[in-house]
gemmi code that builds the backbone of each chain (N, CA, C; Angstrom):
import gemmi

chains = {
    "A": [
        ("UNK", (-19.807, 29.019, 3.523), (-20.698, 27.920, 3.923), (-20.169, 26.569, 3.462)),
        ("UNK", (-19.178, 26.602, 2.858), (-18.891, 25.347, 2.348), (-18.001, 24.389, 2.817)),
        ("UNK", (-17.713, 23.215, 2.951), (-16.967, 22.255, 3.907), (-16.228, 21.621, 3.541)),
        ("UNK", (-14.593, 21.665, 3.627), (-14.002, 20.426, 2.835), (-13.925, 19.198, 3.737)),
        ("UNK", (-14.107, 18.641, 2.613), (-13.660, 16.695, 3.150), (-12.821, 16.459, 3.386)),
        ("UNK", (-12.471, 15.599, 4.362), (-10.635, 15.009, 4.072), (-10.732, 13.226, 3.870)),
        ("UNK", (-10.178, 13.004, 3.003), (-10.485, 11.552, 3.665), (-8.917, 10.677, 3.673)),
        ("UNK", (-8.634, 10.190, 4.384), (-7.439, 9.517, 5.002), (-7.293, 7.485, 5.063)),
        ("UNK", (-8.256, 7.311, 4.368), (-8.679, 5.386, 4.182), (-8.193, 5.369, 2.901)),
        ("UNK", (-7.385, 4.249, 2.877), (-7.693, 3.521, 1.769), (-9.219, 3.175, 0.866)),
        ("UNK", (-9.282, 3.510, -0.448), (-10.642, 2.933, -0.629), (-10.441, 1.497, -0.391)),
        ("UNK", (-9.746, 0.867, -0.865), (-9.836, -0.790, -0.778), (-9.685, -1.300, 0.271)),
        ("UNK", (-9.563, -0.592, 1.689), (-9.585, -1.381, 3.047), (-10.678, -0.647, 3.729)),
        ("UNK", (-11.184, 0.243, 3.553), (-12.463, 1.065, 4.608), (-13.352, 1.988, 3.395)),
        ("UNK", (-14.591, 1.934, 3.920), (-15.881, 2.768, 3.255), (-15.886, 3.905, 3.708)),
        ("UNK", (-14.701, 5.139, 3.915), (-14.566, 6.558, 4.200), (-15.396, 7.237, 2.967)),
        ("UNK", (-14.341, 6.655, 1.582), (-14.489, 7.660, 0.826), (-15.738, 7.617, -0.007)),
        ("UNK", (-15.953, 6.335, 0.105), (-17.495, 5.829, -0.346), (-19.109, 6.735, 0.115)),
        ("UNK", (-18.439, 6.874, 1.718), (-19.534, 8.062, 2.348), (-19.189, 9.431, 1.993)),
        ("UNK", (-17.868, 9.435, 1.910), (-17.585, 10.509, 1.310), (-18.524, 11.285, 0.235)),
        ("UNK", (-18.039, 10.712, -0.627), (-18.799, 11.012, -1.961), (-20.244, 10.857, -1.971)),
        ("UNK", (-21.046, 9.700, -1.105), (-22.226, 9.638, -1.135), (-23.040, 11.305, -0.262)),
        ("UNK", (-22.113, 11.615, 0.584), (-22.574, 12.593, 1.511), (-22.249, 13.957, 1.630)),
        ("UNK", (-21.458, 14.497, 0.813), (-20.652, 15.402, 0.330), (-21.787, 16.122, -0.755)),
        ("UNK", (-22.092, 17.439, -0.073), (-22.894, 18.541, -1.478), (-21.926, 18.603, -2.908)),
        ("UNK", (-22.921, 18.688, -3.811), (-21.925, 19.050, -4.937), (-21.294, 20.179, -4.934)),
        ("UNK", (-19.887, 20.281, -5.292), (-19.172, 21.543, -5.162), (-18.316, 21.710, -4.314)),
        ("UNK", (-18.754, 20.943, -3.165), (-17.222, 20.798, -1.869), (-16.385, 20.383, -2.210)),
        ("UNK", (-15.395, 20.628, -1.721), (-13.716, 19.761, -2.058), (-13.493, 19.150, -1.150)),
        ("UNK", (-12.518, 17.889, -1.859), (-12.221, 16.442, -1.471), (-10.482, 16.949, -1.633)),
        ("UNK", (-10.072, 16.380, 0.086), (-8.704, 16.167, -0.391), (-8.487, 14.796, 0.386)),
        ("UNK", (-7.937, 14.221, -0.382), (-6.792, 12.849, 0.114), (-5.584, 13.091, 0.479)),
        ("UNK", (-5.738, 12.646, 1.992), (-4.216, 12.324, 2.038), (-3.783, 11.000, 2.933)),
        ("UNK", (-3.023, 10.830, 3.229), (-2.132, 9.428, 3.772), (-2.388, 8.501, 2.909)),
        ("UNK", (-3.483, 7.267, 3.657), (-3.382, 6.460, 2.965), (-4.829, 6.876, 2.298)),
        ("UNK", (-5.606, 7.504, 2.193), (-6.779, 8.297, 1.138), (-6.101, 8.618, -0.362)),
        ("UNK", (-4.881, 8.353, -0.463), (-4.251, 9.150, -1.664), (-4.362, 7.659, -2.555)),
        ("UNK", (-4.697, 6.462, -2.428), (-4.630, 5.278, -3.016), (-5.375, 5.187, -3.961)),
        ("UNK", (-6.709, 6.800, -3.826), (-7.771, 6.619, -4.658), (-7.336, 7.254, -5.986)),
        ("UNK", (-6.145, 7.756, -5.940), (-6.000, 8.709, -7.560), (-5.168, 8.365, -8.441)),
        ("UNK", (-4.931, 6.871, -8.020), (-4.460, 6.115, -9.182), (-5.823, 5.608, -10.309)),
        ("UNK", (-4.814, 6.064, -11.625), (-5.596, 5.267, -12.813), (-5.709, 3.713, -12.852)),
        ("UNK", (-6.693, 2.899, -13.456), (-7.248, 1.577, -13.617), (-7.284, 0.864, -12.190)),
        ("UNK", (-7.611, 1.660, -11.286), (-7.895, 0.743, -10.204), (-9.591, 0.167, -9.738)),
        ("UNK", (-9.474, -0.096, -9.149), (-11.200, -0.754, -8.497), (-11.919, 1.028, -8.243)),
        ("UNK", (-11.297, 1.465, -7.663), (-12.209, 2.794, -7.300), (-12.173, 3.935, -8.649)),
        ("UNK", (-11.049, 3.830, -9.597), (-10.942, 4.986, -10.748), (-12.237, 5.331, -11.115)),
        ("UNK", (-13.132, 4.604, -11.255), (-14.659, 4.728, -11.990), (-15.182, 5.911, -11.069)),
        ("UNK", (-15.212, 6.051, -9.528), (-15.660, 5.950, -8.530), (-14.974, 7.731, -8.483)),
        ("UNK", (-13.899, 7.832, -8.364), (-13.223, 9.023, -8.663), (-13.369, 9.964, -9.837)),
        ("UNK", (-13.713, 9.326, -11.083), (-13.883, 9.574, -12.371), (-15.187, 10.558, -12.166)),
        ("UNK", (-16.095, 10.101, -11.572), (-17.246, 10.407, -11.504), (-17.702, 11.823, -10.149)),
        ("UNK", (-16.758, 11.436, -9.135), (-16.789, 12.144, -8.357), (-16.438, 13.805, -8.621)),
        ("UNK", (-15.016, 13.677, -9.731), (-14.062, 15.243, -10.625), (-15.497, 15.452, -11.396)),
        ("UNK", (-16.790, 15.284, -11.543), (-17.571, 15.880, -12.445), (-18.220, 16.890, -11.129)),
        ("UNK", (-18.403, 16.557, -9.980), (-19.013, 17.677, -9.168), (-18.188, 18.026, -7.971)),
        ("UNK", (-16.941, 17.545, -7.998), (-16.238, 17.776, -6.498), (-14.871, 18.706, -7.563)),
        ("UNK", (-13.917, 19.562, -6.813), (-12.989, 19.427, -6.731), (-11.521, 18.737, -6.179)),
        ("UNK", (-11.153, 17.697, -6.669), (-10.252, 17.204, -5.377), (-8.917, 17.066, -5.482)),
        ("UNK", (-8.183, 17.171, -4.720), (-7.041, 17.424, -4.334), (-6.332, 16.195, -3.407)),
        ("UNK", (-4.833, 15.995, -3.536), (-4.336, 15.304, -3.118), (-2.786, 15.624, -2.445)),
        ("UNK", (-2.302, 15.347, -1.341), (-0.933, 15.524, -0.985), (0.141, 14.899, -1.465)),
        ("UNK", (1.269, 15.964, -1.964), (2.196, 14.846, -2.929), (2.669, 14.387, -1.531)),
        ("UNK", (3.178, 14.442, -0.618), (4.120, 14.099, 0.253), (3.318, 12.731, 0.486)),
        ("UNK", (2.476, 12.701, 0.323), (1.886, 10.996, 0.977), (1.506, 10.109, -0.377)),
        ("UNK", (1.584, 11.028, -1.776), (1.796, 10.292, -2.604), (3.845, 9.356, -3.187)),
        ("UNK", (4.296, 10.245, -2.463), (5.664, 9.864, -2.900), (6.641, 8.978, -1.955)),
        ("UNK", (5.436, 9.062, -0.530), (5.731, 8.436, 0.569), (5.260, 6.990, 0.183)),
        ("UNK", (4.055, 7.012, -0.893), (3.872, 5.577, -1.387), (4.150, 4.992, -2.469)),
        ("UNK", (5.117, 5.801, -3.123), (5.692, 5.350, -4.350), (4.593, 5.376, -5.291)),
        ("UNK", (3.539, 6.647, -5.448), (2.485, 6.707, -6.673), (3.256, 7.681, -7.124)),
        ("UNK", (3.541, 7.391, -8.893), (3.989, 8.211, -9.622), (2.759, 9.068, -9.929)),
        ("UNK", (3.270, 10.757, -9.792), (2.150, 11.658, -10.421), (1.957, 11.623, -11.517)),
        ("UNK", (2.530, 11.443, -12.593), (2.556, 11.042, -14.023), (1.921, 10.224, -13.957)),
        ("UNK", (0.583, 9.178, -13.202), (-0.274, 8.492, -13.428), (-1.406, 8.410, -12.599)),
        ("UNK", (-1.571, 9.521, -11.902), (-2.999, 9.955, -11.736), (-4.025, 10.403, -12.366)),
        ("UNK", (-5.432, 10.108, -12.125), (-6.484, 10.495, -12.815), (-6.260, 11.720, -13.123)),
        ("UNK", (-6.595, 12.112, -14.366), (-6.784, 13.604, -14.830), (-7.616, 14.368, -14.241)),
        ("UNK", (-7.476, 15.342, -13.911), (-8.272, 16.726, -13.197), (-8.233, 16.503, -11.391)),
        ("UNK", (-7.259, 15.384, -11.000), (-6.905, 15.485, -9.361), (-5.715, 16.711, -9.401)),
        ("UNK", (-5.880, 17.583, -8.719), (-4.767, 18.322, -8.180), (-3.915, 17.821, -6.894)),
        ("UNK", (-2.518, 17.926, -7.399), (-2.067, 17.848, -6.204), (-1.249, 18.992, -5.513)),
        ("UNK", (-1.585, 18.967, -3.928), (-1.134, 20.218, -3.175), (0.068, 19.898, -2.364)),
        ("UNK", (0.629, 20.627, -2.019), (1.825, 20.208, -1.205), (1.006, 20.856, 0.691)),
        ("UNK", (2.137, 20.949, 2.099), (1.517, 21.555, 2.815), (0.769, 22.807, 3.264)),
        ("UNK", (1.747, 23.435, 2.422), (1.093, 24.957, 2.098), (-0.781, 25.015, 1.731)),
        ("UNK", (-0.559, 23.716, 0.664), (-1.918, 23.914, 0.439), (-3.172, 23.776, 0.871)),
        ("UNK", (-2.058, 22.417, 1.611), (-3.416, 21.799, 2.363), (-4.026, 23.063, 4.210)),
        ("UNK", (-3.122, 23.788, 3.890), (-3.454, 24.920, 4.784), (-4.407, 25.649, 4.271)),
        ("UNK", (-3.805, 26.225, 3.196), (-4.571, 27.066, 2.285), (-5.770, 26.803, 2.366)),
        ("UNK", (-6.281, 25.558, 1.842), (-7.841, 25.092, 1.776), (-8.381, 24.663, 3.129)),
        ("UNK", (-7.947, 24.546, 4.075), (-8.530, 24.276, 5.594), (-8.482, 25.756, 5.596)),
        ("UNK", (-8.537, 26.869, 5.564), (-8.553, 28.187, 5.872), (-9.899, 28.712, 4.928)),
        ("UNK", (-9.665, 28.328, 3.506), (-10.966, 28.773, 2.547), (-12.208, 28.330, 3.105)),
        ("UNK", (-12.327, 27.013, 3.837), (-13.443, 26.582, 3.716), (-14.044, 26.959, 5.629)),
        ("UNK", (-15.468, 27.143, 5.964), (-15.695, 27.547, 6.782), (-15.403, 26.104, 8.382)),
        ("UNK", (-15.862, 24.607, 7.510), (-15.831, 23.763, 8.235), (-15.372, 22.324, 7.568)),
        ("UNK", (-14.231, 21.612, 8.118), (-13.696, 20.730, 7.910), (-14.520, 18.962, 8.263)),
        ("UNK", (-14.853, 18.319, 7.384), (-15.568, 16.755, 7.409), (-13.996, 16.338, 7.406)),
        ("UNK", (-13.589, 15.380, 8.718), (-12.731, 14.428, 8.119), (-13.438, 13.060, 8.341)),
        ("UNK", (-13.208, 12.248, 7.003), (-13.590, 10.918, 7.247), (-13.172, 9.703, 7.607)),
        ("UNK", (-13.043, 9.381, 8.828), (-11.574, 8.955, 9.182), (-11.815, 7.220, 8.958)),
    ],
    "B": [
        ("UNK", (16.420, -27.395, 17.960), (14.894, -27.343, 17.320), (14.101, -27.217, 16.177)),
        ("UNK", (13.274, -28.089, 16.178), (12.819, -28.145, 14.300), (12.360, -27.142, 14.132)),
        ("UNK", (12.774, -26.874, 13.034), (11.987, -25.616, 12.042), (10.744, -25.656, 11.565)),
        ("UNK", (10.180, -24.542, 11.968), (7.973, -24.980, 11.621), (8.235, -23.849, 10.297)),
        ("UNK", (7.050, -24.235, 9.537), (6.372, -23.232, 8.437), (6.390, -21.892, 8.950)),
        ("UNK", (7.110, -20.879, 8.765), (5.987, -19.541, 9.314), (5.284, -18.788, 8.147)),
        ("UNK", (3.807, -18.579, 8.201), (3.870, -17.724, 7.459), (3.102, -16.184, 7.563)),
        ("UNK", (3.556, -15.471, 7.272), (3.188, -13.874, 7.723), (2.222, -12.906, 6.411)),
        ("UNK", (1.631, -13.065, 6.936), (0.116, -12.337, 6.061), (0.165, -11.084, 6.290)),
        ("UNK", (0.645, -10.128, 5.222), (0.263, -8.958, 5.628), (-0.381, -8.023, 4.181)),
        ("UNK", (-1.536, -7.771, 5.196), (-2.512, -7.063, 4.222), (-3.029, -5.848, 4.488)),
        ("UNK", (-2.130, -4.860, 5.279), (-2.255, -3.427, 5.577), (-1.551, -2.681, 4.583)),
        ("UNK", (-1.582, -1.316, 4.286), (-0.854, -0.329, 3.659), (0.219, 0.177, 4.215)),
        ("UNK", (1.388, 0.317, 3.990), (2.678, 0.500, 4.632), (2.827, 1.568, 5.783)),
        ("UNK", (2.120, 2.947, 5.360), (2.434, 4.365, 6.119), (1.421, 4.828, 7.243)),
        ("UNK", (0.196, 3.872, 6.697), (-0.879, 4.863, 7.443), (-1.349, 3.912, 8.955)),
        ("UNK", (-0.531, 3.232, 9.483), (-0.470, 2.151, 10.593), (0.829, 1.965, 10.569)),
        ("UNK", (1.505, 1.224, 11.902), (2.350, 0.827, 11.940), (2.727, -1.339, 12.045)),
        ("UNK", (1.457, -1.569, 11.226), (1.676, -3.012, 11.146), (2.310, -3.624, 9.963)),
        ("UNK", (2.431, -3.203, 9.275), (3.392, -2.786, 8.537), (4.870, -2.779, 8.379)),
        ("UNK", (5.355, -2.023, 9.342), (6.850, -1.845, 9.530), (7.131, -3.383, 10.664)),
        ("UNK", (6.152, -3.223, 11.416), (6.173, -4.245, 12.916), (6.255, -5.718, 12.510)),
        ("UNK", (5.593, -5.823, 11.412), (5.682, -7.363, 10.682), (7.024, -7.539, 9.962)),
        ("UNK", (7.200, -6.651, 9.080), (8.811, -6.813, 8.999), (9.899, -7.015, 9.645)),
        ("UNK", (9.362, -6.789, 11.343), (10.550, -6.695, 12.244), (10.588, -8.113, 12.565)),
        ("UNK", (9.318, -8.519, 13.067), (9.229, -9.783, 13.053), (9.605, -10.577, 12.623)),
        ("UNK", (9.489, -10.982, 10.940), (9.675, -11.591, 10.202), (11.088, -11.475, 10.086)),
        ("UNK", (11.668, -10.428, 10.420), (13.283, -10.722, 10.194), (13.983, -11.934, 11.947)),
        ("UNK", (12.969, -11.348, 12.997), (13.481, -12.279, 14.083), (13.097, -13.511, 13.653)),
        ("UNK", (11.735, -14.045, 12.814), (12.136, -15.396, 13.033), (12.814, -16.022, 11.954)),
        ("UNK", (13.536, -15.195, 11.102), (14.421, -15.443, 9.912), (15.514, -16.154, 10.604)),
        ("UNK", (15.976, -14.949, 11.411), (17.609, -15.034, 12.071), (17.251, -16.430, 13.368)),
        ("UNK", (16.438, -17.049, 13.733), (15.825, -18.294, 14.196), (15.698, -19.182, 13.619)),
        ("UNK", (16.420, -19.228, 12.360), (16.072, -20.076, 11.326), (14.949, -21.244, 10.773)),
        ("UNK", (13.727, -20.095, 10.963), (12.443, -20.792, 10.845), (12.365, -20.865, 9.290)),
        ("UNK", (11.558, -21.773, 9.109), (11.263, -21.975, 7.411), (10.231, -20.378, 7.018)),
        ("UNK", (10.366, -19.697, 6.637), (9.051, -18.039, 6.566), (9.109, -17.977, 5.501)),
        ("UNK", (7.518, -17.814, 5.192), (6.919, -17.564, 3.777), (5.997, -16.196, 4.161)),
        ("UNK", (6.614, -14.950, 3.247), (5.431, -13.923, 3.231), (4.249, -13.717, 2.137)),
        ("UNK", (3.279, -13.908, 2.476), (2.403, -13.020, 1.586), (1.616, -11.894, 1.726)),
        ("UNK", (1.273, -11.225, 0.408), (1.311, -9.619, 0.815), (-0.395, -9.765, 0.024)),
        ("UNK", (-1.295, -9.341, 0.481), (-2.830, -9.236, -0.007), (-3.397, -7.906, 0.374)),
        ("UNK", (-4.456, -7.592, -0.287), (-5.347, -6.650, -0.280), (-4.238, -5.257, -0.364)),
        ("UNK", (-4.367, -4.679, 0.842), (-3.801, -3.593, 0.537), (-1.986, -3.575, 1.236)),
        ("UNK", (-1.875, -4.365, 1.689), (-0.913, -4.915, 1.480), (0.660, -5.218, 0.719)),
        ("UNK", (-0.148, -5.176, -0.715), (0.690, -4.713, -1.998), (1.816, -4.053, -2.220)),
        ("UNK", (0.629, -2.806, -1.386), (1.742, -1.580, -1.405), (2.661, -1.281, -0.844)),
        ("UNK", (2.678, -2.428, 0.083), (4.517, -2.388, 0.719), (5.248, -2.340, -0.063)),
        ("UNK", (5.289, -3.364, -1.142), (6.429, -3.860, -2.037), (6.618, -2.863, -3.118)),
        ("UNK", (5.971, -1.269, -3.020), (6.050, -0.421, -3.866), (7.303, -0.037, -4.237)),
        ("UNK", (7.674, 0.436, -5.531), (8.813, 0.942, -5.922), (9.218, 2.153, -5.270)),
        ("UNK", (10.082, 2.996, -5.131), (10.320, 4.497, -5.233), (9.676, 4.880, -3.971)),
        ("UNK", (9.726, 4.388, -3.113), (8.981, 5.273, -1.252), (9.306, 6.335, -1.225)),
        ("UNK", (9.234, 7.251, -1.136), (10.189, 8.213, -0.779), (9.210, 8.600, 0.684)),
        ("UNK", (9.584, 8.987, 1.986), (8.691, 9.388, 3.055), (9.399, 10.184, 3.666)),
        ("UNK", (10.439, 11.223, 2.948), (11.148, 12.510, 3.561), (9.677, 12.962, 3.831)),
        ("UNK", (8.927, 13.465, 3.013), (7.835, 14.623, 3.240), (6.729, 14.056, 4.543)),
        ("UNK", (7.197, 12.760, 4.911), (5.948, 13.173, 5.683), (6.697, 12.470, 7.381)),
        ("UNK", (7.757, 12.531, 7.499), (8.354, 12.459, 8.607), (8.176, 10.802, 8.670)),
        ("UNK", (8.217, 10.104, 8.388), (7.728, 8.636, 8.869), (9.758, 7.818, 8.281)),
        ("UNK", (9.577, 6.854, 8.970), (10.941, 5.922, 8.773), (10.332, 5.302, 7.601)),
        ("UNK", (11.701, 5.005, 6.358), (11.290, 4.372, 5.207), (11.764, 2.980, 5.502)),
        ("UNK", (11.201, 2.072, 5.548), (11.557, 0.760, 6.073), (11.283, -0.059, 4.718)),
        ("UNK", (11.004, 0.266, 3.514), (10.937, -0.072, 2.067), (12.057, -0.832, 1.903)),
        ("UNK", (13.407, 0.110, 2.044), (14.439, -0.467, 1.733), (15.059, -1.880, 2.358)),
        ("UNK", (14.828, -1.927, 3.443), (14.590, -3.406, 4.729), (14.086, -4.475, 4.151)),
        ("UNK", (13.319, -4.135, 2.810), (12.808, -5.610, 2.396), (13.745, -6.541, 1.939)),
        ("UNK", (14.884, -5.634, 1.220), (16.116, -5.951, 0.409), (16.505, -6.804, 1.016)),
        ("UNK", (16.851, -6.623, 2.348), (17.337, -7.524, 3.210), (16.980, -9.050, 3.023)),
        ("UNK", (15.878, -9.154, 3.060), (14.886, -10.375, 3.313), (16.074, -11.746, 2.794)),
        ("UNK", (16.659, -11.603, 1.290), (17.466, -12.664, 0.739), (18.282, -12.303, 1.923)),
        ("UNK", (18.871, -12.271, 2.255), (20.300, -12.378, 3.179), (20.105, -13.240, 4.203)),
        ("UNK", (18.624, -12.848, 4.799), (18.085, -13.853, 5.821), (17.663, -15.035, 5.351)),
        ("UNK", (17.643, -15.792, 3.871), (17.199, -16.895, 3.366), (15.711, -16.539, 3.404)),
        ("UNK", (15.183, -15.565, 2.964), (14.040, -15.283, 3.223), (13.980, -15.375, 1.175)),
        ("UNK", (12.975, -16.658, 1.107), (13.155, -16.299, -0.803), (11.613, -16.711, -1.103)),
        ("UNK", (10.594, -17.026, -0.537), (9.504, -17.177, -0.764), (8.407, -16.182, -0.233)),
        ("UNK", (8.107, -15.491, -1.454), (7.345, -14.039, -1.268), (6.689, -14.060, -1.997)),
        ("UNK", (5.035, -14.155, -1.540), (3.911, -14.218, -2.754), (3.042, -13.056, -2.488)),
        ("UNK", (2.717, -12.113, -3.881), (1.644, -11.793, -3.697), (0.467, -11.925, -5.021)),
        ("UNK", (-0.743, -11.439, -4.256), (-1.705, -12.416, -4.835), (-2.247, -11.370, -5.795)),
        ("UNK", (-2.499, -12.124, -6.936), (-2.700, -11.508, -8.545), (-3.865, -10.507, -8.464)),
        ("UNK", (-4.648, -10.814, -7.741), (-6.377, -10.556, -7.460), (-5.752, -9.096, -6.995)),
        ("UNK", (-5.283, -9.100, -5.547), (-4.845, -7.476, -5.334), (-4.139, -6.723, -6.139)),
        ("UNK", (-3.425, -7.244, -6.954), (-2.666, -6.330, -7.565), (-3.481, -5.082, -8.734)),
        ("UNK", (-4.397, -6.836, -9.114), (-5.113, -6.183, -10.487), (-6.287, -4.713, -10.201)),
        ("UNK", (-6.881, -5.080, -8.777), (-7.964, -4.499, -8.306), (-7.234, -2.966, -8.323)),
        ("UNK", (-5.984, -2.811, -7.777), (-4.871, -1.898, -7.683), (-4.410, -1.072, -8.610)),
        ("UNK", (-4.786, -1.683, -10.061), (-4.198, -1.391, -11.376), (-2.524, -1.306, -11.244)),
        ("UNK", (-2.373, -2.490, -10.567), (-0.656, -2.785, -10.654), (0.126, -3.737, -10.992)),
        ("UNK", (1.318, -3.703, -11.015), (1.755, -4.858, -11.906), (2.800, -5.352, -11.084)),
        ("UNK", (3.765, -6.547, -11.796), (4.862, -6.567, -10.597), (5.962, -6.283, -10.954)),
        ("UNK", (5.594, -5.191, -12.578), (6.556, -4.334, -12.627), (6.748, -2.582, -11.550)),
        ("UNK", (5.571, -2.936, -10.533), (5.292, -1.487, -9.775), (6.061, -2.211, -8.445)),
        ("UNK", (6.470, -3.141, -8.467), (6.641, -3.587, -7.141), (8.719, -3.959, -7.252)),
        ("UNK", (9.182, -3.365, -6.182), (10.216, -3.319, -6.220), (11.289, -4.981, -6.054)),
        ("UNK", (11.974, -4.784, -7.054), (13.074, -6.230, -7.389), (13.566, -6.954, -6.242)),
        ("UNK", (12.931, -8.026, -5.366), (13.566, -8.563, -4.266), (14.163, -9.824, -5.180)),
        ("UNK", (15.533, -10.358, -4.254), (16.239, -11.843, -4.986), (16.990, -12.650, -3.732)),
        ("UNK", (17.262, -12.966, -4.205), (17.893, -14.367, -3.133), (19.114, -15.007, -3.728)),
        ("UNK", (20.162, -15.383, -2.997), (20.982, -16.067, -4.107), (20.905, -17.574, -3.447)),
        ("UNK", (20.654, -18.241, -4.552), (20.432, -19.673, -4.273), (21.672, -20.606, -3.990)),
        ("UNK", (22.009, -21.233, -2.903), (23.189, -21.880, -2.723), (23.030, -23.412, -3.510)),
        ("UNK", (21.865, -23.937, -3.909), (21.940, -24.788, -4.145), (22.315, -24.988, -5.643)),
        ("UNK", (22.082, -24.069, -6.105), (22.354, -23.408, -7.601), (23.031, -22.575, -7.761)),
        ("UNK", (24.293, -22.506, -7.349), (25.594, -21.903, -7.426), (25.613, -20.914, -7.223)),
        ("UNK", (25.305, -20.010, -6.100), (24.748, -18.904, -5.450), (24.021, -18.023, -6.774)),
        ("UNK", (23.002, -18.316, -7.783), (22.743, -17.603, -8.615), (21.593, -16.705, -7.909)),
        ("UNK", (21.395, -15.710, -8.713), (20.526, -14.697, -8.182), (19.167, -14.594, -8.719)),
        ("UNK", (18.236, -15.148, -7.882), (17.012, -15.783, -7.990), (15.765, -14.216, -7.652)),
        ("UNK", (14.781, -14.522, -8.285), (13.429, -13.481, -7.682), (13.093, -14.219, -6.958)),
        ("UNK", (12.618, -13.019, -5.519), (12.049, -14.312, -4.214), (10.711, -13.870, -4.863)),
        ("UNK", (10.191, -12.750, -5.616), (8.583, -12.586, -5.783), (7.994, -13.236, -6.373)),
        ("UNK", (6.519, -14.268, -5.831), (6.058, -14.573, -6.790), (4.273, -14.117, -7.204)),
        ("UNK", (4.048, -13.240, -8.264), (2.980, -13.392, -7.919), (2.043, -14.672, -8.531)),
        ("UNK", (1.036, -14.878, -7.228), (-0.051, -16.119, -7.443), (-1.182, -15.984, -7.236)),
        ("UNK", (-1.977, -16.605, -7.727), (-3.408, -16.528, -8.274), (-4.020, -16.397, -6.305)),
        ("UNK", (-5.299, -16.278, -6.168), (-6.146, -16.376, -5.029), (-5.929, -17.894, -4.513)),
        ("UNK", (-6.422, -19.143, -5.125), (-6.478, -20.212, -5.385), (-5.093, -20.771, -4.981)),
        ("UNK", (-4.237, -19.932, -5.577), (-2.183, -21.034, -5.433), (-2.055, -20.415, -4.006)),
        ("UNK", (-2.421, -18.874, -3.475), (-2.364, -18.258, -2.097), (-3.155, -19.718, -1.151)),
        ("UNK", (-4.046, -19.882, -1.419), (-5.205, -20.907, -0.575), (-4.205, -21.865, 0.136)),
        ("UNK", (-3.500, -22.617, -1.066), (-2.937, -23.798, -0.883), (-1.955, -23.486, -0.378)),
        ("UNK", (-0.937, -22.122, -0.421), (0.498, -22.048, 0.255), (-0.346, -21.949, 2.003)),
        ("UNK", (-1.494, -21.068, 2.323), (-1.728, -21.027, 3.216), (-1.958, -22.383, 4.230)),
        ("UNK", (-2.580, -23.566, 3.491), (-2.700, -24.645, 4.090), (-1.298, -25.339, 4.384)),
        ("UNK", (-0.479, -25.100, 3.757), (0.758, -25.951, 3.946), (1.577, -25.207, 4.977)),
        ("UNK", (1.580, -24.553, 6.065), (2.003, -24.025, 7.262), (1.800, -24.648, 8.034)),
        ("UNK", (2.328, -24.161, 9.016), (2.417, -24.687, 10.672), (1.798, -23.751, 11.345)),
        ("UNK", (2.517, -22.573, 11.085), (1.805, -21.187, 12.057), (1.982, -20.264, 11.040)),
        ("UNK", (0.570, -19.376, 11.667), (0.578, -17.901, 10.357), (0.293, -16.828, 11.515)),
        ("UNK", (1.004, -15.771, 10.727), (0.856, -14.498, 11.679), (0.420, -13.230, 11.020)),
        ("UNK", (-0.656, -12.849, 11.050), (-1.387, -12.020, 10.629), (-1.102, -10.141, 10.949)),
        ("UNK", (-0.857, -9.607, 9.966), (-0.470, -8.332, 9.698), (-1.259, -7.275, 9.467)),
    ],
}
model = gemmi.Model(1)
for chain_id, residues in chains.items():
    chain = gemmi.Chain(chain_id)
    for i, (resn, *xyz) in enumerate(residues, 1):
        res = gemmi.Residue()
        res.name, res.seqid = resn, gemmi.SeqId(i, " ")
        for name, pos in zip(("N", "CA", "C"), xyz):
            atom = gemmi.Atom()
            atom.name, atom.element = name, gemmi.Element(name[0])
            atom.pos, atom.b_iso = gemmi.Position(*pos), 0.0
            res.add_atom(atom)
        chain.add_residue(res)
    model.add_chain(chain)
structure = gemmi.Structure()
structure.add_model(model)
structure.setup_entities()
């Protein structure tokens, strides 16, 4: 029964992930990718926002679109996982129905 | 023909659009036109000037390295604005080393980056001729 998110915005240019999180049951998983991956940097405008979200979401992130933007993983928020493509298969398969927030 | 101000605003994220790469192309034609071009990079924007691109993994052209270029074209005035960076938690040690070599100063090797306040952005913006939005 459960649904993962995807969200693909920048937080600092579009309100995806903002609904995201506002609309999202506790317990679903959140993955970022493209430009959605902007959110799992530490000390930014949204970190608070993310910080808060790892207390009831699981979320996940694609390295390939993190390295495509030059975010070092060595400075992401603690408790984001990141998946490669495999994974992001993996979890579109676990979950029964896919939210993307585009 | 006289040379006008250009200046090119770009405030998209590098990968996830292609305005981005398209403003760079630009900005190099009206380089080689020898227009006076001033870039600035805002909001999300920033993240062009990121260090370390790497975009094997996700099939896309890395056009990062193209910025390098920019000095060759006399391209040496590059601002971005303090406000985005900070919101970003970045510095302009995250943002990759562009330079210029100055002929007027014995071809020395100059930073074209500068970052500037919201306020110093305002005023470079008023002092143009034409701006082209990214």
């Amino acid at each position: 029964m459960s649904v993962l998110h995807i969200v693909n915005k920048s937080p600092f240019d579009r309100n995806s992930l903002d609904s995201c999180l506002r609309l999202a049951k506790a317990d679903s998983p959140i993955l970022l990718i493209e430009d959605g991956i902007y959110a799992v940097q530490k000390n930014t405008a949204a970190a608070e926002r993310m910080q808060q979200a790892l207390s009831t979401h699981s979320v996940y992130a694609l390295r390939s679109d993190l390295q495509a933007r030059g975010i070092n993983p060595d400075n992401i928020i603690d408790g984001i996982s990141l998946v490669d493509y495999d994974g992001f298969v993996e979890l579109t398969t676990e979950h029964d129905k896919l939210q993307s927030w585009l | 023909m006289a040379s006008k101000k250009f200046l090119y605003v770009n405030r998209k994220a590098p990968h996830g659009s292609i305005y981005a790469q398209e403003s760079l192309e630009v900005v190099l034609i009206g380089a080689a036109f020898e227009q006076d071009v001033t870039l600035a990079f805002v909001d999300d924007g920033v993240y062009q000037l990121m260090q370390n691109q790497d975009t094997g993994g996700i099939g896309a052209k890395n056009f990062a390295p193209t910025f390098r270029a920019l000095g060759d074209y006399d391209v040496s005035q590059i601002y971005v604005e303090r406000e985005s960076l900070e919101m970003r938690g970045l510095s302009k040690e995250d943002l990759m080393p562009l330079t210029y070599e100055d002929e007027d100063d014995d071809w020395a090797e100059k930073d074209s980056i500068h970052v500037v306040s919201s306020d110093e952005l305002a005023d470079i913006i008023e002092q143009q001729d034409v701006i082209l939005n990214f």
